[in-house]
C-alpha beads as a LAMMPS data file, in Angstrom:
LAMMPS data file: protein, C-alpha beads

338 atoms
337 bonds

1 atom types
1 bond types

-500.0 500.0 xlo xhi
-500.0 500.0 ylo yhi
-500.0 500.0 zlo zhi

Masses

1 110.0

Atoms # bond

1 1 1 -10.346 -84.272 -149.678
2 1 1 -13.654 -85.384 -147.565
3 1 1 -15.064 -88.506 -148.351
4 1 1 -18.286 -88.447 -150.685
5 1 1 -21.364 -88.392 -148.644
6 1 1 -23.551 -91.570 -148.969
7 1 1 -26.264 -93.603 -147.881
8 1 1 -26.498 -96.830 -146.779
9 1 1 -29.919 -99.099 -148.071
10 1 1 -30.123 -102.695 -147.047
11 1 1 -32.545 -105.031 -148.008
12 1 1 -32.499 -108.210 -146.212
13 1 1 -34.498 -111.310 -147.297
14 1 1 -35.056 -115.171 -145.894
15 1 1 -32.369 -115.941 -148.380
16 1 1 -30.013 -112.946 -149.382
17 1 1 -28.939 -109.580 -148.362
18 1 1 -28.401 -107.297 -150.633
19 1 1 -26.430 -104.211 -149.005
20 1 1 -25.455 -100.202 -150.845
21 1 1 -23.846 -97.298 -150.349
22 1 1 -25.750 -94.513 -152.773
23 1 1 -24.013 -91.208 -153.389
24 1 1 -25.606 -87.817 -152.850
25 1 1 -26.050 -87.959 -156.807
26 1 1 -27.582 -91.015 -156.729
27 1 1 -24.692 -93.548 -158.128
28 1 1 -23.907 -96.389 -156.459
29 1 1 -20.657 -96.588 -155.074
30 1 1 -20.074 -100.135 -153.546
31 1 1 -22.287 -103.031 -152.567
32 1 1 -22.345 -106.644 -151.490
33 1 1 -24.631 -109.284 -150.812
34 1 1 -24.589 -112.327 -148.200
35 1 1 -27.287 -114.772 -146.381
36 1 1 -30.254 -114.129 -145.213
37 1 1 -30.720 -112.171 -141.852
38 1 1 -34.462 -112.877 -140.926
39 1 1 -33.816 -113.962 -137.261
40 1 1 -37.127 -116.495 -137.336
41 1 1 -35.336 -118.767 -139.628
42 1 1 -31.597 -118.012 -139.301
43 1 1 -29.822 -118.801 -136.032
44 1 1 -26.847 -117.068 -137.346
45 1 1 -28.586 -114.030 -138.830
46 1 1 -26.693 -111.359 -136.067
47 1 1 -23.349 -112.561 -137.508
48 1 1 -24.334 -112.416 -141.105
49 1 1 -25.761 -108.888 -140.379
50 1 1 -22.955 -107.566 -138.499
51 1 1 -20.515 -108.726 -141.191
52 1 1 -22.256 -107.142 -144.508
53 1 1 -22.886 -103.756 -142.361
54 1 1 -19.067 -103.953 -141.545
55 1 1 -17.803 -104.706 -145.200
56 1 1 -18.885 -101.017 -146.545
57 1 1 -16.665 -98.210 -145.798
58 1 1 -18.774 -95.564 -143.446
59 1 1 -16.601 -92.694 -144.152
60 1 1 -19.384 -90.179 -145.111
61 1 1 -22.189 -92.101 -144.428
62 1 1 -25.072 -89.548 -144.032
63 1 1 -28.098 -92.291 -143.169
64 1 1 -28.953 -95.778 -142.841
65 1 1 -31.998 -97.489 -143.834
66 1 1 -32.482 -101.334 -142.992
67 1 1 -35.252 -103.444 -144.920
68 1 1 -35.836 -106.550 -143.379
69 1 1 -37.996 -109.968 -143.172
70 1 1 -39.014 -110.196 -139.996
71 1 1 -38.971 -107.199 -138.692
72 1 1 -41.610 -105.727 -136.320
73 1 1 -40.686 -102.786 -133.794
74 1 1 -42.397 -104.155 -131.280
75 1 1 -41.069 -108.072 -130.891
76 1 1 -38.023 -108.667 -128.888
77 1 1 -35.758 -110.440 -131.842
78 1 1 -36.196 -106.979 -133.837
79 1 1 -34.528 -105.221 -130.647
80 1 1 -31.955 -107.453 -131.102
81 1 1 -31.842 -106.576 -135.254
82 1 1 -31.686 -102.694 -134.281
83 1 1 -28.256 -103.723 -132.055
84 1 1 -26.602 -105.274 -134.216
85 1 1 -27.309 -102.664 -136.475
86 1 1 -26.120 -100.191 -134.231
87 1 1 -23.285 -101.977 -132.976
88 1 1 -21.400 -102.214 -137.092
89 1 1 -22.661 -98.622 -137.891
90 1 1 -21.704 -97.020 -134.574
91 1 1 -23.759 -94.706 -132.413
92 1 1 -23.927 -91.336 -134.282
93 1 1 -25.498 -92.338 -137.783
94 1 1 -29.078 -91.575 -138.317
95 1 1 -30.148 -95.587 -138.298
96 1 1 -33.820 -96.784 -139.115
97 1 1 -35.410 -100.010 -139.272
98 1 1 -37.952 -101.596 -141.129
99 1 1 -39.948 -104.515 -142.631
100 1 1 -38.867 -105.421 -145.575
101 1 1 -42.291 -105.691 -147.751
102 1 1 -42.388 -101.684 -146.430
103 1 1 -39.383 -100.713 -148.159
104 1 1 -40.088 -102.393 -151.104
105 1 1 -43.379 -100.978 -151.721
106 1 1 -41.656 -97.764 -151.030
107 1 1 -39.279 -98.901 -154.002
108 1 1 -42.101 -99.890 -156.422
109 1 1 -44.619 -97.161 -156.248
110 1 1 -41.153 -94.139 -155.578
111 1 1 -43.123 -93.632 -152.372
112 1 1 -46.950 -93.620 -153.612
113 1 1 -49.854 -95.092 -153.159
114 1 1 -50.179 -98.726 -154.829
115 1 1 -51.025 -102.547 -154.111
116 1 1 -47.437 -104.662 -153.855
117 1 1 -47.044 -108.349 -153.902
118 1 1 -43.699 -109.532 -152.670
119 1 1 -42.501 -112.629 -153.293
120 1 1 -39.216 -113.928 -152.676
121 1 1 -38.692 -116.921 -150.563
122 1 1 -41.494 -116.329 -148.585
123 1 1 -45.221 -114.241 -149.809
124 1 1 -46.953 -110.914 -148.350
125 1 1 -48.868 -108.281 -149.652
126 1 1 -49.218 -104.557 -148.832
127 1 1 -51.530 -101.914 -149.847
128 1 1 -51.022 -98.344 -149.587
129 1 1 -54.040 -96.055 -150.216
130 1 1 -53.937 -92.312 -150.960
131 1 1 -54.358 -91.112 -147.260
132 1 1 -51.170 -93.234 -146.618
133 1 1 -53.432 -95.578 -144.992
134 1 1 -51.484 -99.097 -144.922
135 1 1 -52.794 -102.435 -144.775
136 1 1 -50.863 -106.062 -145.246
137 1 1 -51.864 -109.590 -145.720
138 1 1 -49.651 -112.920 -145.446
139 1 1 -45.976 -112.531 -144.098
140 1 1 -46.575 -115.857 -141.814
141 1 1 -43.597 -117.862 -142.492
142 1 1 -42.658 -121.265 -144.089
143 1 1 -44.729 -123.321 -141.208
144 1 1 -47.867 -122.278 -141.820
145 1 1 -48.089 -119.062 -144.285
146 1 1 -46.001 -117.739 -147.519
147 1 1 -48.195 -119.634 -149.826
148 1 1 -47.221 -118.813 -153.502
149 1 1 -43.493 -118.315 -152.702
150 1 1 -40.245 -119.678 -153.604
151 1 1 -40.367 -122.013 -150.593
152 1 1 -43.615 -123.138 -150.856
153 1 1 -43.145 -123.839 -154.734
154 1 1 -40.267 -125.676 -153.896
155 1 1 -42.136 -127.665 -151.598
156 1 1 -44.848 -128.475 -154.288
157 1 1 -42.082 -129.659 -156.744
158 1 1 -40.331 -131.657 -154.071
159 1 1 -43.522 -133.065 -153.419
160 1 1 -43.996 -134.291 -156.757
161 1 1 -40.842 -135.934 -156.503
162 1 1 -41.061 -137.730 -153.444
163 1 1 -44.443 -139.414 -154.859
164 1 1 -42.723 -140.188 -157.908
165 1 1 -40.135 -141.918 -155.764
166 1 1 -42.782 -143.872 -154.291
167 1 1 -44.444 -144.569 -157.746
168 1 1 -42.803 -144.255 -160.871
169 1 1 -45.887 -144.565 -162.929
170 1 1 -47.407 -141.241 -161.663
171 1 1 -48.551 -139.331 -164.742
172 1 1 -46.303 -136.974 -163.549
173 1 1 -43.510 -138.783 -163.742
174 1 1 -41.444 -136.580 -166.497
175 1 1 -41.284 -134.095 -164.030
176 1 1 -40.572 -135.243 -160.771
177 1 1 -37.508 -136.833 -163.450
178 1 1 -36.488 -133.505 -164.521
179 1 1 -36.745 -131.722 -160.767
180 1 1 -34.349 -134.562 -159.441
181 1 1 -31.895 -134.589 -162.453
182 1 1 -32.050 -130.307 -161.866
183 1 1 -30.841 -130.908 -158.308
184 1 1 -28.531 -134.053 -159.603
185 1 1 -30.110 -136.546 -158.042
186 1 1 -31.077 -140.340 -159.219
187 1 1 -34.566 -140.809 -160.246
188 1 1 -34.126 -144.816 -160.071
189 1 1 -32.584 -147.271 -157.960
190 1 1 -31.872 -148.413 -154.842
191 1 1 -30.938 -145.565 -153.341
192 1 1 -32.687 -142.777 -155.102
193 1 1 -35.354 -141.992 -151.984
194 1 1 -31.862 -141.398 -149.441
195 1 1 -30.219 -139.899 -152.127
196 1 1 -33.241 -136.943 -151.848
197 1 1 -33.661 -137.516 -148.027
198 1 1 -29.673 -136.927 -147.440
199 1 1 -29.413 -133.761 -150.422
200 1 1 -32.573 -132.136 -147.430
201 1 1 -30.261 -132.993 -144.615
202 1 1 -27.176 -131.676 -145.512
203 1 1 -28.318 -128.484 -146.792
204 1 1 -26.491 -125.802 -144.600
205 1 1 -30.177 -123.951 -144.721
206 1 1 -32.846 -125.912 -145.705
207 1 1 -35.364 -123.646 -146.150
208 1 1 -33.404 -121.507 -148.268
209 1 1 -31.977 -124.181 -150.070
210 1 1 -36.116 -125.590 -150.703
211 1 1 -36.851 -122.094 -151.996
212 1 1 -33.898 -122.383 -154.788
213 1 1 -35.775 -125.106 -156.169
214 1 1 -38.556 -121.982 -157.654
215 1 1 -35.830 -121.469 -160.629
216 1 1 -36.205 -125.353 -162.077
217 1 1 -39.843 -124.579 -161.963
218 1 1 -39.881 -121.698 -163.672
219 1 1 -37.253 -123.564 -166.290
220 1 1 -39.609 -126.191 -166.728
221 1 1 -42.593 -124.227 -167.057
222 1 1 -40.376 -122.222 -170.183
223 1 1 -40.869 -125.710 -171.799
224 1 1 -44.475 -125.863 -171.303
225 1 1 -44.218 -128.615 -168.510
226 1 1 -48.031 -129.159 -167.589
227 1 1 -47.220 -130.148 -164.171
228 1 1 -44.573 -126.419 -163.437
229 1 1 -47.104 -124.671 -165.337
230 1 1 -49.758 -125.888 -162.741
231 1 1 -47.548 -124.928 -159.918
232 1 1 -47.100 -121.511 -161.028
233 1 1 -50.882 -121.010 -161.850
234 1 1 -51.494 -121.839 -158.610
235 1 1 -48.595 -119.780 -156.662
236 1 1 -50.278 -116.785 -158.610
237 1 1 -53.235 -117.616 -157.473
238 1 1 -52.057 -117.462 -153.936
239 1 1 -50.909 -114.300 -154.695
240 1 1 -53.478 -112.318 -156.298
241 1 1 -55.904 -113.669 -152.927
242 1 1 -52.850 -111.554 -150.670
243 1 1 -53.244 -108.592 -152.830
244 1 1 -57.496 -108.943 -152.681
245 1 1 -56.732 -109.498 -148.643
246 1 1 -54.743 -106.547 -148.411
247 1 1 -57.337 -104.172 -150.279
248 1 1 -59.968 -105.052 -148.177
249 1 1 -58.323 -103.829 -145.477
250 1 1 -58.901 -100.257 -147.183
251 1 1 -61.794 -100.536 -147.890
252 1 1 -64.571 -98.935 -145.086
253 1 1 -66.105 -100.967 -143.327
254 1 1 -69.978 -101.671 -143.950
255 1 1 -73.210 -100.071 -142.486
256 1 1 -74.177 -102.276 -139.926
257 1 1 -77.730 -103.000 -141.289
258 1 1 -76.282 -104.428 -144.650
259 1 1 -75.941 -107.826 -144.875
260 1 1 -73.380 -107.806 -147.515
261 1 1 -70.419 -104.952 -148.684
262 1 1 -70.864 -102.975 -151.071
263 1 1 -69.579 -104.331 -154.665
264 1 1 -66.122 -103.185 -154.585
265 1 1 -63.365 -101.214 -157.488
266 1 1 -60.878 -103.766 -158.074
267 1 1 -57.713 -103.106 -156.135
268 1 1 -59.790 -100.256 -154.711
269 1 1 -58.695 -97.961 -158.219
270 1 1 -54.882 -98.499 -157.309
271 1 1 -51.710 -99.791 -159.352
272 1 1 -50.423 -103.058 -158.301
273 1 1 -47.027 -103.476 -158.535
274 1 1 -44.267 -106.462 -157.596
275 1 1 -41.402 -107.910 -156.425
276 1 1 -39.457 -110.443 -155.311
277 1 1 -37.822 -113.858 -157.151
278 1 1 -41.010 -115.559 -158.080
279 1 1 -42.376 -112.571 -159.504
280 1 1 -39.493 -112.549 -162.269
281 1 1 -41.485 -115.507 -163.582
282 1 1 -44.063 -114.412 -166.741
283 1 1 -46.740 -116.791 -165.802
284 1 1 -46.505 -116.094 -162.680
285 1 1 -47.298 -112.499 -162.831
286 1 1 -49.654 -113.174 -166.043
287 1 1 -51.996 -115.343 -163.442
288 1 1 -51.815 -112.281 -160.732
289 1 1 -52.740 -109.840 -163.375
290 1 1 -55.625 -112.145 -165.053
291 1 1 -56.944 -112.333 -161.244
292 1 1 -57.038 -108.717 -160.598
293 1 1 -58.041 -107.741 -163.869
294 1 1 -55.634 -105.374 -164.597
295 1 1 -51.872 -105.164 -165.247
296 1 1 -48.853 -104.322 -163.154
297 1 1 -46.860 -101.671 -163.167
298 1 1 -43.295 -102.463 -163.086
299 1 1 -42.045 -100.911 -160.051
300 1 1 -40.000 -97.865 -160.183
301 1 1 -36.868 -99.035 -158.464
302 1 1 -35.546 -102.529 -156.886
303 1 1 -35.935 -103.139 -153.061
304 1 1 -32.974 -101.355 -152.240
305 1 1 -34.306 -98.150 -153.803
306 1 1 -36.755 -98.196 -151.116
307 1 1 -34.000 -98.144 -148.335
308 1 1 -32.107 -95.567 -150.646
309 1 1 -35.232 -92.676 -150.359
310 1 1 -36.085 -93.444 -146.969
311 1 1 -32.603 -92.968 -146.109
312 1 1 -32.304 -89.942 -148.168
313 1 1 -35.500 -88.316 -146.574
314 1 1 -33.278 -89.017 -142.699
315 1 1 -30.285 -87.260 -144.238
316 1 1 -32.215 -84.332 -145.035
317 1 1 -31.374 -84.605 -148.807
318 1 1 -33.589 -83.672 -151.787
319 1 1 -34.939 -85.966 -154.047
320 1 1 -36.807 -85.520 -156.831
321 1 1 -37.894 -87.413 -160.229
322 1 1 -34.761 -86.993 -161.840
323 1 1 -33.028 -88.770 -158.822
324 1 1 -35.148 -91.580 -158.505
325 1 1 -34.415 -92.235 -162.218
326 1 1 -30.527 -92.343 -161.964
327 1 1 -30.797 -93.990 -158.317
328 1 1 -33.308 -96.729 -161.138
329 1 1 -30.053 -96.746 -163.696
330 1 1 -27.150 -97.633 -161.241
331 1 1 -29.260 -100.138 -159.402
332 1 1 -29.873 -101.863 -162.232
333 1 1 -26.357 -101.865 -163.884
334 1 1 -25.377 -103.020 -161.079
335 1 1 -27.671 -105.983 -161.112
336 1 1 -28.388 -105.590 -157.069
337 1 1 -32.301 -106.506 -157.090
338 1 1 -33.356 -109.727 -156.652

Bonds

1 1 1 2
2 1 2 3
3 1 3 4
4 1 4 5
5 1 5 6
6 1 6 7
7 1 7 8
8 1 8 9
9 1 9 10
10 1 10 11
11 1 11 12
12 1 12 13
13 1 13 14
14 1 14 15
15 1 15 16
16 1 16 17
17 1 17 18
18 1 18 19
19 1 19 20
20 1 20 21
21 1 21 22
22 1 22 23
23 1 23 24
24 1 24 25
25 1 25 26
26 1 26 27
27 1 27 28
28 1 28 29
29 1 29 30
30 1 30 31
31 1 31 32
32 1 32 33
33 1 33 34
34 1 34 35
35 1 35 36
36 1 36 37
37 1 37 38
38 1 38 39
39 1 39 40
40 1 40 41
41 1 41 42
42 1 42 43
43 1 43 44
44 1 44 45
45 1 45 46
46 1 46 47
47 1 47 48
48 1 48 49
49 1 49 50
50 1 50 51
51 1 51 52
52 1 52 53
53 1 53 54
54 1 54 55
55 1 55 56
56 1 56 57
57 1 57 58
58 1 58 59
59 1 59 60
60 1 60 61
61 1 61 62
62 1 62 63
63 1 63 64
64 1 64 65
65 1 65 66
66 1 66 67
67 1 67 68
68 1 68 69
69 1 69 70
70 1 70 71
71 1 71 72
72 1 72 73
73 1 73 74
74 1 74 75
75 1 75 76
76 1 76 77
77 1 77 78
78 1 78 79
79 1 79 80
80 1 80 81
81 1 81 82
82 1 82 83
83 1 83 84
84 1 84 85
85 1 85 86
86 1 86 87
87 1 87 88
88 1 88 89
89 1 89 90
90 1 90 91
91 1 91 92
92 1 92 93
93 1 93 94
94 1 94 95
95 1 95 96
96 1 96 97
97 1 97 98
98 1 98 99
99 1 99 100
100 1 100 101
101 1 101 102
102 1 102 103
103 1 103 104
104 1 104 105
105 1 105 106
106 1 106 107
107 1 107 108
108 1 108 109
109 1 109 110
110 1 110 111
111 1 111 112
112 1 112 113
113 1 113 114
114 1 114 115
115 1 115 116
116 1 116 117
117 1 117 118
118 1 118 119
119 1 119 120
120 1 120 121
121 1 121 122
122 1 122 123
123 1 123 124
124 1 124 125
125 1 125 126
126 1 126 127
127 1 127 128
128 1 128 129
129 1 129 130
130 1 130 131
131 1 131 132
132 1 132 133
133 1 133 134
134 1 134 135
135 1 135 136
136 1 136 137
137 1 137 138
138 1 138 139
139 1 139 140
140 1 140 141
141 1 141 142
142 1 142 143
143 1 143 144
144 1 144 145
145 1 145 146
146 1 146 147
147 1 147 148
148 1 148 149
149 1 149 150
150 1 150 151
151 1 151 152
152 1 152 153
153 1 153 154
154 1 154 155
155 1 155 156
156 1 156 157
157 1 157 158
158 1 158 159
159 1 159 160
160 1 160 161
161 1 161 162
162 1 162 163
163 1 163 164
164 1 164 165
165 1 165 166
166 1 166 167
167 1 167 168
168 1 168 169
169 1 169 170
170 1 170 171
171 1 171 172
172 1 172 173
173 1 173 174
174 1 174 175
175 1 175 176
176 1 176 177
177 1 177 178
178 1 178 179
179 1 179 180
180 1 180 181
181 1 181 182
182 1 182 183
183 1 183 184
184 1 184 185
185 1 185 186
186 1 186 187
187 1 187 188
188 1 188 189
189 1 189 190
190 1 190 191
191 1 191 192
192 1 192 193
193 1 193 194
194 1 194 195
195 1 195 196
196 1 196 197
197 1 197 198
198 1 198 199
199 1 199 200
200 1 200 201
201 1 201 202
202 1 202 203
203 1 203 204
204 1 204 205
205 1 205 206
206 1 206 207
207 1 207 208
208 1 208 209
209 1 209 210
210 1 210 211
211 1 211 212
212 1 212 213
213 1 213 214
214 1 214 215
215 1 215 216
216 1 216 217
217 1 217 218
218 1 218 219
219 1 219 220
220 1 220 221
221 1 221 222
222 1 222 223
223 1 223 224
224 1 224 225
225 1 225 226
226 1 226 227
227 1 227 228
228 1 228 229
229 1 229 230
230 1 230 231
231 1 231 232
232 1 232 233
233 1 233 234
234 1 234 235
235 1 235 236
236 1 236 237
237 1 237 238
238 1 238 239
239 1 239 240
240 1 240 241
241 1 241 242
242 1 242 243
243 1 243 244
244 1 244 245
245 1 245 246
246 1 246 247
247 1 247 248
248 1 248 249
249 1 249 250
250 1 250 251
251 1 251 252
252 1 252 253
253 1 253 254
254 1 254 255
255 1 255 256
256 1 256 257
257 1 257 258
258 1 258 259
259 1 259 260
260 1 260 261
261 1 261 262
262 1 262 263
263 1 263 264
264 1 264 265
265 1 265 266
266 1 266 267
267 1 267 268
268 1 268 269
269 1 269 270
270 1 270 271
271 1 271 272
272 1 272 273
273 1 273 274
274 1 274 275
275 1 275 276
276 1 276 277
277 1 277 278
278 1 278 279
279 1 279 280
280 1 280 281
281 1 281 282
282 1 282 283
283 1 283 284
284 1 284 285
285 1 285 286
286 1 286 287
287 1 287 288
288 1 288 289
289 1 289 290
290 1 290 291
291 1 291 292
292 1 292 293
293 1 293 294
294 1 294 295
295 1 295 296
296 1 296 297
297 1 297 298
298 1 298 299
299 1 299 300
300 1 300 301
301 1 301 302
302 1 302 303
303 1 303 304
304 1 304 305
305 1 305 306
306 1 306 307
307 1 307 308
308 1 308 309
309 1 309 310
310 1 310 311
311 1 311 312
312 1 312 313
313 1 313 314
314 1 314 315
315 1 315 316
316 1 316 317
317 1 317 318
318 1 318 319
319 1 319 320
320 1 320 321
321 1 321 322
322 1 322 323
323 1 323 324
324 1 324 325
325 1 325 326
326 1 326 327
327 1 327 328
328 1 328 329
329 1 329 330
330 1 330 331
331 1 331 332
332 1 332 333
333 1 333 334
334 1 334 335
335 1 335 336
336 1 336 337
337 1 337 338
C-alpha cells in the first residue's frame, strides 16, 4: 500500500518550532516541536532545523512550506536556512521558504486580505490589501525593535525587579516580589541581586528564556496587578502603532501640493486579525482593538495553517472552505499553535 500523501508546514519562531505533516484530507498526521531556528539569535539554529525536518517521515510528502523569523530571500543567513532545508528534505520535494509573519497572515485571513499583528517573542505587523498589495512594519529584533513582545515585556518586568532589588520601598514593590518568587528567586537578602544576575547567565538562551517571563505577566495582570496591567496596556499600545504603520503603507501617497494626507478609514476598511503568545492575553488584544477602533477577527487557522495552504497550492491540490475548516479542527486538537 503507498504511503498517504502529505504536506509538510513549519512554522519557526525566536523561541519554538512547531513542525506538521497534513494529509491530502486535511488531518494531521504527526508533528513535533523544538527551539527556535531564527539564525539572528540562535547560533545553533541549522542543527535544530535539520533535526525537526528529519524527525517526520517523508514517505509521500507532496510539498514543503517553511515559515520562519528571520527570513528574507535576499540575505545570506536565509541561503543558508534554504540548505539546510534542502539538505533533511532531499532534492526532489517541491520546498519553499518564507517569513514567518507571511505565513501567518496567510493562516489568519485563509489567504485574504487583512491587517495581522504577530506577536510572539518578538513584534511585526503586516497588511495585506485587496490588490494583494503587502506592506510590514516592525520585525527589528530584541536590540533595538519588537516593542510590545514577549521579550520586551519580559524586559519591562525584569526591570521592575532589578529596581526593586535596588530599593525595596518602590511602590511597586508587590510586584517585582511576585515576578522573582514566579521565577523562584529571593526577593531579600544578601544575595538576592546575584541570585537574578546568575538565573540571566545561566540561561541556555537568554533571550528566549526573557521572553518566558510574558506568562507571569499576563498571570499577574489576571489578578488585577496595577503594575502587569500597565505593562500590557502599553505592549498593546506598541502594537496597535505596528498595525497603524503597516496601513499606511497602503495607503496612496498624497498630492504633492497638500500639506497634510487625507483623513484616513481606519485600518484602511480591513479586518485585523492576530497571533502569536502575547496576543493570547485579553488585555492585551482589548488595548489593540480599543486603539484601532474596531475588533479582531480571530484568525481562521494557527500559523501552521498558513504553511499547510501554501504548501497545498505547490502540490497542486485543491482546497476549498470545507478544507480549511477540518485543516482549523485537527490543528487545534492537536494543540500545535502557539
Amino acid at each position: 500500500m503507498p504511503p498517504a500523501q502529505t504536506l509538510l508546514a513549519l512554522d519557526g519562531g525566536g523561541t519554538h518550532t512547531r513542525v506538521a505533516l497534513i494529509t491530502r484530507d486535511a488531518c494531521l498526521l504527526a508533528h513535533t516541536t523544538g527551539p527556535g531556528c531564527n539564525p539572528y539569535d540562535r547560533p545553533d539554529w541549522a542543527e535544530h532545523l535539520h533535526a525537526l525536518l528529519r524527525a517526520l517521515p517523508h514517505n509521500g510528502l507532496c510539498a514543503a512550506v517553511l515559515g520562519m523569523a528571520g527570513y528574507d530571500g535576499a540575505r545570506p543567513s536565509s541561503h543558508q536556512q534554504v540548505n539546510v532545508a534542502r539538505a533533511a528534505l532531499g532534492p526532489d520535494i517541491p520546498l519553499e521558504l518564507e517569513n514567518d509573519v507571511q505565513t501567518a497572515h496567510r493562516a489568519a485571513f485563509a489567504g485574504g486580505a487583512g491587517v495581522f499583528v504577530l506577536a510572539g517573542t518578538g513584534s511585526v505587523a503586516q497588511a495585506r490589501a485587496q490588490d494583494g498589495h503587502t506592506t510590514r512594519a516592525g520585525g527589528w529584533g530584541w536590540l533595538f525593535g519588537d516593542e510590545g513582545g514577549g521579550y520586551w515585556i519580559g524586559c519591562q518586568a525584569l526591570n521592575h525587579a532589578a529596581r526593586f532589588l535596588d530599593d525595596p520601598t518602590t511602590p511597586f514593590a508587590p510586584f517585582a516580589c511576585a515576578v522573582l518568587h514566579a521565577l523562584e528567586l529571593p526577593s531579600h537578602g544578601p544575595h538576592a541581586s546575584d541570585a537574578l544576575r546568575e538565573w540571566l547567565r545561566t540561561r541556555p538562551h537568554p533571550r528566549s528564556a526573557v521572553g518566558d517571563v510574558a506568562p507571569i505577566i499576563h498571570a499577574l495582570a489576571q489578578t488585577h496587578d496595577p503594575h502587569a496591567l500597565a505593562i500590557l496596556h502599553a505592549a498593546g499600545t506598541h502594537l496597535a502603532d505596528l498595525a497603524h504603520t503597516a496601513c499606511r503603507g497602503l495607503a496612496p501617497p498624497a498630492p504633492a501640493a497638500s500639506a497634510t494626507p487625507p483623513a484616513a478609514q481606519p485600518l484602511m476598511g480591513l479586518p485585523w486579525s492576530y497571533g502569536g503568545s502575547v496576543m493570547s492575553s485579553a488585555v492585551v488584544r482589548a488595548r489593540v482593538s480599543t486603539l484601532l477602533g474596531q475588533p479582531a477577527t480571530p484568525p481562521a487557522l494557527p500559523p501552521l495553517g498558513g504553511a499547510a495552504l501554501r504548501a497545498a497550492q505547490l502540490a497542486g491540490w485543491e482546497v476549498d472552505a470545507a478544507w480549511v475548516h477540518r485543516l482549523a479542527t485537527s490543528l487545534s486538537v492537536q494543540n500545535t499553535q502557539p
